[in-house]
C-alpha positions in Angstrom: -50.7 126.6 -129.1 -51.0 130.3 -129.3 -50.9 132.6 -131.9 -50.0 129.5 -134.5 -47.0 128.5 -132.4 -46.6 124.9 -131.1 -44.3 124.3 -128.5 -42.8 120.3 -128.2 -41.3 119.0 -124.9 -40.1 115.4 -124.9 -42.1 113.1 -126.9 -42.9 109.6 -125.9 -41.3 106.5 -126.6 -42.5 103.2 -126.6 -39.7 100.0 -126.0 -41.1 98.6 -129.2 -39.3 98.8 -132.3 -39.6 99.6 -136.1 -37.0 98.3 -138.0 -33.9 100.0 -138.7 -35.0 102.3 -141.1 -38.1 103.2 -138.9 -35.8 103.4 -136.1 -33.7 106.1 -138.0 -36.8 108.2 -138.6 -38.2 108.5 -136.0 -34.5 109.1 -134.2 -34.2 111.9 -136.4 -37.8 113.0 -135.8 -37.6 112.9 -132.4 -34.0 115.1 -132.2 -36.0 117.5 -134.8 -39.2 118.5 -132.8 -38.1 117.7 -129.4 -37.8 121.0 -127.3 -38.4 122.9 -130.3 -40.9 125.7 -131.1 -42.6 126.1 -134.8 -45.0 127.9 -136.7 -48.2 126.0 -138.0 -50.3 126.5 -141.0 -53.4 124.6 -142.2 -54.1 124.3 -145.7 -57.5 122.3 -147.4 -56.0 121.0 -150.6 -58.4 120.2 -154.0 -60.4 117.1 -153.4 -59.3 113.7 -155.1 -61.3 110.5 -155.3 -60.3 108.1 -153.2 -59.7 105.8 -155.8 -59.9 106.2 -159.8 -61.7 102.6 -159.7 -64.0 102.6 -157.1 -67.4 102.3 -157.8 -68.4 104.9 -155.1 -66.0 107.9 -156.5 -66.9 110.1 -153.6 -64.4 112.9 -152.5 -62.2 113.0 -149.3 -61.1 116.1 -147.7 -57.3 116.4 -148.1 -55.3 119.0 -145.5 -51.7 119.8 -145.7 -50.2 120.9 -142.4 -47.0 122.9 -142.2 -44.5 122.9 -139.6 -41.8 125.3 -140.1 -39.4 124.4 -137.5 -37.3 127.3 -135.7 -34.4 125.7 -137.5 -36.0 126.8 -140.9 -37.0 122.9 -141.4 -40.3 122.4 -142.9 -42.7 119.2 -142.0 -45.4 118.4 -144.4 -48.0 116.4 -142.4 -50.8 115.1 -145.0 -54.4 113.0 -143.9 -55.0 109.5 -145.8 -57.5 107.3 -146.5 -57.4 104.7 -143.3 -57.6 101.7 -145.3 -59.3 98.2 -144.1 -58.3 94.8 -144.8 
């Protein structure tokens, strides 16, 4: 990455698969960013609790990162809370 730019090759790809509508995603995903160049751009986002009826309301930090395609396309990537059986 320089200057903000990310450049994709050819992404991997397992044998496994997910379904037929994860199958169509990530087809269209992959014909998307593959051999592409975009523009990225990190933004922190206003806290939230992690849940409204936790006991232990503590914040997580939430980040929204843009990927503006060359295309004009825009990705919005987003973190999450991992949860844990």
């Amino acid at each position: 990455m320089k200057d903000y730019t990310l450049l994709v090759g050819s992404g991997p790809q397992t044998l496994m698969g997910c379904g037929v509508t994860g199958n169509r995603i990530e087809g269209e995903l992959a014909k998307l960013i593959s051999n592409s160049q975009s523009t990225l751009s990190l933004s922190l986002q206003p806290s939230q609790s992690i849940s409204p009826t936790a006991d232990d309301q503590t914040d997580m930090p939430r980040y929204n990162l843009l990927q503006t395609m060359e295309t004009a396309e825009t990705l919005v990537w987003q973190n999450e809370v991992k949860k844990i059986p």
